[in-house]
ZAMARGU-4260 file (C-alpha; in steps of 0.2 Angstrom, whole numbers, plus 5000, padded with zeros to 4 digits):
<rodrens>
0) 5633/5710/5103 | 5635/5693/5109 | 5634/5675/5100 | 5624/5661/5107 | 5631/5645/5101
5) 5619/5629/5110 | 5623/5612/5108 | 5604/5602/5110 | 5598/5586/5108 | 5589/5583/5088
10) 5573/5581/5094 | 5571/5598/5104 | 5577/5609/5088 | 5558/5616/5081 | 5553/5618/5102
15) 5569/5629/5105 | 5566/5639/5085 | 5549/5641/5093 | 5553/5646/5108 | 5569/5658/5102
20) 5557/5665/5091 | 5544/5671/5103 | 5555/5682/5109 | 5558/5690/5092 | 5576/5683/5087
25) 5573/5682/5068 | 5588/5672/5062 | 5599/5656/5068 | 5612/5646/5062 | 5609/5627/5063
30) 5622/5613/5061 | 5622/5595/5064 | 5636/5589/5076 | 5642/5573/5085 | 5649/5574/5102
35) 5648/5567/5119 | 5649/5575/5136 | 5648/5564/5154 | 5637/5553/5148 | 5652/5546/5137
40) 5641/5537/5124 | 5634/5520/5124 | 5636/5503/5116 | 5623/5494/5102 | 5622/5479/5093
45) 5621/5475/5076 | 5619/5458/5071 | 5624/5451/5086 | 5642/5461/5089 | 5640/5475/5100
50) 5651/5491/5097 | 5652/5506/5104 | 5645/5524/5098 | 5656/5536/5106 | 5650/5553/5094
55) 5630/5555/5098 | 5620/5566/5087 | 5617/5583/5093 | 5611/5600/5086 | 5622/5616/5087
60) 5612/5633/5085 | 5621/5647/5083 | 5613/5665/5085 | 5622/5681/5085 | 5610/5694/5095
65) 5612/5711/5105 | 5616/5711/5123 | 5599/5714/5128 | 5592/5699/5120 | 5604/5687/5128
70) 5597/5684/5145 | 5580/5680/5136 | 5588/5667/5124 | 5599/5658/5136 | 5582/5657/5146
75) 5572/5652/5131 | 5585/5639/5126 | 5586/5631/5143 | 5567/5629/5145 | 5563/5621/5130
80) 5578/5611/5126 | 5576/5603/5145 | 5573/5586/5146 | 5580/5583/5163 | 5590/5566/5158
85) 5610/5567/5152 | 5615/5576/5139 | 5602/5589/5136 | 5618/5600/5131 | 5625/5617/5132
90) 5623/5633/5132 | 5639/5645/5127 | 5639/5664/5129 | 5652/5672/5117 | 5657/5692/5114
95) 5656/5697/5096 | 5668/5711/5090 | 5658/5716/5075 | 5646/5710/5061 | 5646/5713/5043
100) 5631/5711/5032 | 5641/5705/5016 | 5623/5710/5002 | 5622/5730/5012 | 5639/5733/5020
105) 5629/5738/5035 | 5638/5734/5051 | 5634/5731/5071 | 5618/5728/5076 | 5611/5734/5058
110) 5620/5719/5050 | 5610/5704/5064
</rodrens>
């Protein structure tokens, strides 16, 4: 098993639920976040003072899936969070020991 944690820009969240779920993954995790990569945040102003956001809003999925499924996510993912411009986000690949349904007791792959 293997976790799938994306960090993605707000506005592509439903396009990469969409797209994750055409290729049959049935459950995610999704978490508002703040952060800032290369592109290092930008400055605004309000009422004529300019100040600088360092934390942008993002979107980190997280999605626990068997080993198969993985290539096909990460593909998934890419295509339809893509916006070609900085900060489109990440894409992390983590090994997952184990996974307990907490309602069934059912662990491994019965438990995702």
């Amino acid at each position: 098993m293997k976790k799938v944690e994306a960090i993605i820009k707000p506005f592509k969240l439903d396009e990469v639920k969409e797209a994750l779920h055409e290729i049959g993954i049935q459950g995610l995790t999704v978490t508002e976040a703040k952060g800032f990569g290369r592109q290092k945040g930008h400055t605004e102003l309000y009422r004529g003072a300019e100040y600088v956001v360092d934390f942008l809003p993002k979107v980190k999925i997280e999605i626990v899936m068997d080993d198969a499924l993985v290539e096909r996510a990460v593909e998934a993912i890419q295509q339809a969070a893509h916006t070609g411009r900085i900060g489109d986000g990440k894409i992390f690949v983590i090994p997952v020991e184990d996974a307990i349904r907490i309602r069934t007791g059912e662990k491994g792959g019965d438990a995702i």
